[in-house]
VOZAMI-234522 format. One line per field, with one value per residue (C-alpha): residue number from 1; residue in one letter; x, y, z. Coordinates in Angstrom, 2 decimals, padded with zeros to 5 digits. Layout:
<rs>
nr	NUM, ...
rest	A, ...
px	X, ...
py	Y, ...
pz	Z, ...
</rs>
This chain:
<rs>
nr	1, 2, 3, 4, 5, 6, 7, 8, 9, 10, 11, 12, 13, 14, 15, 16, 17, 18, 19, 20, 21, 22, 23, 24, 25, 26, 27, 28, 29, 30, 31, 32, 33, 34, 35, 36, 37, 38, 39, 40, 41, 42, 43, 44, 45, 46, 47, 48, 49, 50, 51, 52, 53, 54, 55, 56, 57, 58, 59, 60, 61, 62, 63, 64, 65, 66, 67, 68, 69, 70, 71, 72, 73, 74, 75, 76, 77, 78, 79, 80, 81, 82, 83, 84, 85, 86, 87, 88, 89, 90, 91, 92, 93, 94, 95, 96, 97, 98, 99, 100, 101, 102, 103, 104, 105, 106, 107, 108, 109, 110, 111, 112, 113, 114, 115, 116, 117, 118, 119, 120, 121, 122, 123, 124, 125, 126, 127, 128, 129, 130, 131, 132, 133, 134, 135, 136, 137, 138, 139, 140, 141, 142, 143, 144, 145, 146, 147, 148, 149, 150, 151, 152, 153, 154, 155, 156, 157, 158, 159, 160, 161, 162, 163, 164, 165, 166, 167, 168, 169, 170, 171, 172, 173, 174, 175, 176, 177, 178, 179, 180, 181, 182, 183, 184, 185, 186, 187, 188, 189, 190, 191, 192, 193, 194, 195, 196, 197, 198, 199, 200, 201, 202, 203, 204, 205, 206, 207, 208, 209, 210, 211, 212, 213, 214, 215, 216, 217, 218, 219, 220, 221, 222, 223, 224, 225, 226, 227, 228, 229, 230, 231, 232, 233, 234, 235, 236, 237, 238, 239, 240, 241, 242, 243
rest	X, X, X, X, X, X, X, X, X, X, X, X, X, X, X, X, X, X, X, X, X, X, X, X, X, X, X, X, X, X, X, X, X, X, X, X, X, X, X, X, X, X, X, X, X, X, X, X, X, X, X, X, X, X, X, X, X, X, X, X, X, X, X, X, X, X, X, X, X, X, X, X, X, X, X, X, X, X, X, X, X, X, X, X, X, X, X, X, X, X, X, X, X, X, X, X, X, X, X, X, X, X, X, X, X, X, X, X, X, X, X, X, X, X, X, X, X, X, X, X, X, X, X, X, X, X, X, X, X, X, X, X, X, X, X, X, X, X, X, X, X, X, X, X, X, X, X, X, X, X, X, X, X, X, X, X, X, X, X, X, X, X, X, X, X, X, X, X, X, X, X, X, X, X, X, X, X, X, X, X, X, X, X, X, X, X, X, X, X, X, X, X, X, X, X, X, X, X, X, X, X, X, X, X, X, X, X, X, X, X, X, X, X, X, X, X, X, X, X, X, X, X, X, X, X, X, X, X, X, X, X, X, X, X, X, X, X, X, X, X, X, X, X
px	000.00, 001.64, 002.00, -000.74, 000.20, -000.40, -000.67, 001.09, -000.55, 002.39, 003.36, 000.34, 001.45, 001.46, 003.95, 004.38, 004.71, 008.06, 008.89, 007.20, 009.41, 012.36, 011.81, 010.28, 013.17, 012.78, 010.97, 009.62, 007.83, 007.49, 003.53, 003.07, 004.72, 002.60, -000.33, -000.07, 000.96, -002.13, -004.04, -002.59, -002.83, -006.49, -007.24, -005.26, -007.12, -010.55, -009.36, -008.99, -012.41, -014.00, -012.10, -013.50, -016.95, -016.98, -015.24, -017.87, -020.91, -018.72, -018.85, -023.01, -023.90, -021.91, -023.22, -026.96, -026.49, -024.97, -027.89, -030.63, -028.83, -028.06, -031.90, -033.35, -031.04, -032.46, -035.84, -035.59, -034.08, -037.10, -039.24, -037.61, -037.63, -041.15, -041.83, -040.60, -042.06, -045.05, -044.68, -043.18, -046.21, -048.51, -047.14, -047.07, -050.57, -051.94, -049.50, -051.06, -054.92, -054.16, -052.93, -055.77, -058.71, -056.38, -056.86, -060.36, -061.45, -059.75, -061.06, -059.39, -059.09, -060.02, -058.57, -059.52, -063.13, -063.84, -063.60, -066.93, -068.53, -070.69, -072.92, -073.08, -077.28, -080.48, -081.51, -085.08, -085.85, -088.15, -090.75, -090.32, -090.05, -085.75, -083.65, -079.99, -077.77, -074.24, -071.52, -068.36, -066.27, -066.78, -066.75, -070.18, -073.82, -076.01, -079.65, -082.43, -080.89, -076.93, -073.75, -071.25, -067.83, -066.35, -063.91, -062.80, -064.14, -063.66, -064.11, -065.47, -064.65, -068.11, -067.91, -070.03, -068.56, -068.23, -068.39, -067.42, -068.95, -068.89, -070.74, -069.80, -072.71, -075.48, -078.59, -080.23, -077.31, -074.25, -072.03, -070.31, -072.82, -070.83, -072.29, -071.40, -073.03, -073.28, -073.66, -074.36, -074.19, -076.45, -076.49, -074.06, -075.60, -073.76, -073.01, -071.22, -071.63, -067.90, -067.80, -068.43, -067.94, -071.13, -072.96, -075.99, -079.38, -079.45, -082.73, -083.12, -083.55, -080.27, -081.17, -080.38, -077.90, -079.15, -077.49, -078.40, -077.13, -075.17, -074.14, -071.53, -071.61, -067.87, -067.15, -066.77, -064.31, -066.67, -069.61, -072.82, -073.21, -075.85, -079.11, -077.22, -077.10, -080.85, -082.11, -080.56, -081.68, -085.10, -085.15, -085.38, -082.41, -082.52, -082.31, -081.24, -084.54, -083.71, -085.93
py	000.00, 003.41, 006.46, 008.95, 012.10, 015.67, 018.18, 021.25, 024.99, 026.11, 023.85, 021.64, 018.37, 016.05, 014.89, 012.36, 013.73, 012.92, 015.21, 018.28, 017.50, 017.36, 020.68, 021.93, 024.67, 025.60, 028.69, 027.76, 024.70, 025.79, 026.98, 023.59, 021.68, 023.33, 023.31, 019.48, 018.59, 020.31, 018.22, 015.18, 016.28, 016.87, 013.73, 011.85, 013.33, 012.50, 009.30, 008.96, 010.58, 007.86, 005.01, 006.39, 006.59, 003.19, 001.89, 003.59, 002.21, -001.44, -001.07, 000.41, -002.36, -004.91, -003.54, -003.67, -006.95, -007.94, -006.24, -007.61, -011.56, -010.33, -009.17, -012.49, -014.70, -013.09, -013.44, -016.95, -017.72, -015.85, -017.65, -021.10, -020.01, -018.26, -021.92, -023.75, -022.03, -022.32, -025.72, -025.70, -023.86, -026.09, -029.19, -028.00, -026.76, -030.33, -032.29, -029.55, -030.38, -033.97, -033.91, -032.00, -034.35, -037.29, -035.54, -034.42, -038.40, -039.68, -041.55, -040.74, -043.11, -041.01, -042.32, -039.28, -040.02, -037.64, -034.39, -035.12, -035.34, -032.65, -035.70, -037.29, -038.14, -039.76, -040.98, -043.24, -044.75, -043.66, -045.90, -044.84, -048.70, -048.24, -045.94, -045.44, -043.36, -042.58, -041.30, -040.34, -038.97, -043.03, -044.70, -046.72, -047.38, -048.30, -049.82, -050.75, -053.98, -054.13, -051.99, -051.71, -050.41, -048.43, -050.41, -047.78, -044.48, -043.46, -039.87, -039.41, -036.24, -035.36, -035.30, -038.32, -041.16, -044.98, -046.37, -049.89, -051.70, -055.14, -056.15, -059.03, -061.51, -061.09, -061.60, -063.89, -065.86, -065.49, -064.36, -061.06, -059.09, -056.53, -053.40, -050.90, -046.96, -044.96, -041.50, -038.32, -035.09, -032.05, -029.80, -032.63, -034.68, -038.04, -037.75, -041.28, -045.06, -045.04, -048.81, -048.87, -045.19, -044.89, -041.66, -041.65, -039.48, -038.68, -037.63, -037.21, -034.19, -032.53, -030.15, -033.17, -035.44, -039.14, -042.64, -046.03, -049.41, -052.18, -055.53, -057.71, -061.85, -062.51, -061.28, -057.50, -057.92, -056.49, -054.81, -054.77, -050.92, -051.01, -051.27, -047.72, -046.23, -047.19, -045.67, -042.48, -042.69, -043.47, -040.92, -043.83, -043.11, -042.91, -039.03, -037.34, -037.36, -033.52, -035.03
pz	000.00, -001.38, 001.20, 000.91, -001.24, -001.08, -003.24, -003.04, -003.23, -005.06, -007.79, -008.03, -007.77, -005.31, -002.91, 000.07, 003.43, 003.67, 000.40, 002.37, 005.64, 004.26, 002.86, 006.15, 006.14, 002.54, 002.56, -000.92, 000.59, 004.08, 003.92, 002.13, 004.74, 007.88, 005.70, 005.40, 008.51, 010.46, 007.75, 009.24, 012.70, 012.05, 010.48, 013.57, 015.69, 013.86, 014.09, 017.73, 018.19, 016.02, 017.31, 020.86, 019.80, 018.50, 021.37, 023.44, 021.18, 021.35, 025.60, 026.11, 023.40, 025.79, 029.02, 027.63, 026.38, 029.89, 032.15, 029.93, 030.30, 034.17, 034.45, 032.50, 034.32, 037.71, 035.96, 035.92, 038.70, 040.61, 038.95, 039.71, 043.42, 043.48, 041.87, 044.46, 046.67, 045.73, 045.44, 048.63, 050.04, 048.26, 049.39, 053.05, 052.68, 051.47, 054.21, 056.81, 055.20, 055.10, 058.82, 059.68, 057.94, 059.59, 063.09, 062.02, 061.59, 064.40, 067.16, 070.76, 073.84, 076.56, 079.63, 082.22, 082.59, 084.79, 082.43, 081.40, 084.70, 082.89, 081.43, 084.73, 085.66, 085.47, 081.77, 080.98, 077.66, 075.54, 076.44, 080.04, 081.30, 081.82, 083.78, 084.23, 086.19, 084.43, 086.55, 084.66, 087.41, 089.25, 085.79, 086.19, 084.85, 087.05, 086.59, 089.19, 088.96, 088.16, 088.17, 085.00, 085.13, 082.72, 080.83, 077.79, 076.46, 072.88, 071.62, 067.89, 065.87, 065.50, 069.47, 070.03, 072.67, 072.84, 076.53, 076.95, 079.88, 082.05, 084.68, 086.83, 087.46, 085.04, 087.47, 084.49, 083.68, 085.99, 083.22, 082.92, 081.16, 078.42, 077.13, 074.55, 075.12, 072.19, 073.70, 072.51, 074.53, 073.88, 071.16, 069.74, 066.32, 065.24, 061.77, 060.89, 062.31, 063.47, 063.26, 059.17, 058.81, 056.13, 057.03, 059.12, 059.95, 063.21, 063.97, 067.82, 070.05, 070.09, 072.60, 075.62, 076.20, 074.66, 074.33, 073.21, 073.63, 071.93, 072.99, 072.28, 071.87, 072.31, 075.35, 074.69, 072.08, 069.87, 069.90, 067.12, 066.81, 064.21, 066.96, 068.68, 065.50, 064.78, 067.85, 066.92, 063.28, 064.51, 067.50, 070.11, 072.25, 076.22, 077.04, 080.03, 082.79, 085.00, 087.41
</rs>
C-alpha cells in the first residue's frame, strides 16, 4: 500500500509527506509543509475521536447486552424459586390439610373419665319402662338392677362417645354381662356409624344429652353398633330425665 500524497498549493502536484518534511526549512515549501501537517494532525485526531466513539458504542452495546442476560437470568431464577415455593407452600398446605382431615377423623381413647362429669345423671328410655344413672367422674352405669364399670371411652370427631362396659354376674345368667353406650351429649348430632364409617341421619332431640345401647356376643371384644345407630336414626335413644 503506497504512502498517501499531497498536493502542493504552489506547484500543483502532489507529494508524500516525507517530500514536504524534508523541505520543512525551505521557505519555498514551508507553507506547504505546515499546511499538510495540520491536515494530518487533524485527520489523527478524527481518528482517535471515532475510534472512541466506536469503542464507546462497542462497551453500552456490551453492558446492555450484559444487564438484559443479568436481568433475565435473575428473571428466571425468581421464577424457579417463586416456583418452588409455591410448590413448597402447596405441598405444606396439602401435608397440613391432610394432617388435619387425619386428626379431624380420628377416634381418641379417653382415659380421664372424669372431664366429662358434665354428662353425669339420670336418663329413661323412651318408652319410660328403663332408667340409668351414668356417673363419669366413678366410671359406672347403674340400673335398678346391676352396676357396670367403665372399661374404655372413645371420643369421635363429631364429638359423640363410645363407653365400653362389664358387669360381673349377670342376674339372668351369671355371666359377665358386656355393654357398649353410644352417647351423645347435647347440642351434639352423630353424623357417621364409626364402626363402618357410612354416614348416618341422626334424627333425635339434640337439645339433651341421649345414648343407646349395643351388645356384644364374644365377650366385649366387639360390639354390634348397628341397633345404637338405629335408635338415633329413629329418634329412640334414652335421654337425660332432669328429674
Amino acid at each position: 500500500m503506497g504512502q498517501q500524497k499531497y498536493s502542493s498549493q504552489r506547484t500543483r502536484t502532489q507529494h508524500t509527506y516525507e517530500f514536504f518534511k524534508e523541505r520543512q526549512n525551505d521557505p519555498t515549501w514551508r507553507d506547504d509543509f505546515l499546511r499538510i501537517q495540520a491536515i494530518r494532525r487533524r485527520n489523527r485526531l478524527l481518528k482517535i475521536g471515532l475510534s472512541f466513539l466506536l469503542l464507546l458504542a462497542i462497551f453500552i452495546i456490551f453492558k446492555v447486552n450484559q444487564t438484559s442476560i443479568t436481568a433475565l437470568i435473575s428473571h428466571k431464577t425468581n421464577q424457579t424459586t417463586n416456583q418452588l415455593n409455591n410448590n413448597s407452600a402447596t405441598a405444606t398446605t396439602a401435608s397440613s390439610t391432610t394432617a388435619n382431615n387425619q386428626q379431624a377423623s380420628t377416634s381418641t381413647v379417653i382415659t380421664n373419665y372424669a372431664r366429662y362429669r358434665a354428662y353425669s345423671g339420670n336418663y329413661e328410655n323412651s318408652t319410660g319402662s328403663c332408667s340409668y344413672s351414668l356417673n363419669f367422674a366413678a366410671g359406672t352405669l347403674t340400673t335398678k338392677q346391676q352396676l357396670f364399670h367403665f372399661d374404655k371411652v372413645i371420643l369421635h370427631p363429631d364429638g359423640s362417645l363410645i363407653i365400653n362396659v362389664h358387669e360381673n354376674s349377670d342376674y339372668t345368667s351369671g355371666q359377665t354381662l358386656y355393654l357398649s353406650i353410644l352417647f351423645a351429649p347435647a347440642n351434639k348430632r352423630i353424623q357417621r356409624n364409626w364402626q363402618t364409617n357410612a354416614p348416618i341421619t341422626d334424627s333425635s332431640d339434640t337439645a339433651i344429652n341421649r345414648f343407646s345401647l349395643a351388645k356384644s356376643s364374644d365377650g366385649g371384644k366387639t360390639f354390634n353398633m348397628a341397633p345404637a345407630y338405629a335408635a338415633f336414626e329413629q329418634n329412640s335413644t334414652t335421654i337425660f330425665n332432669e328429674n
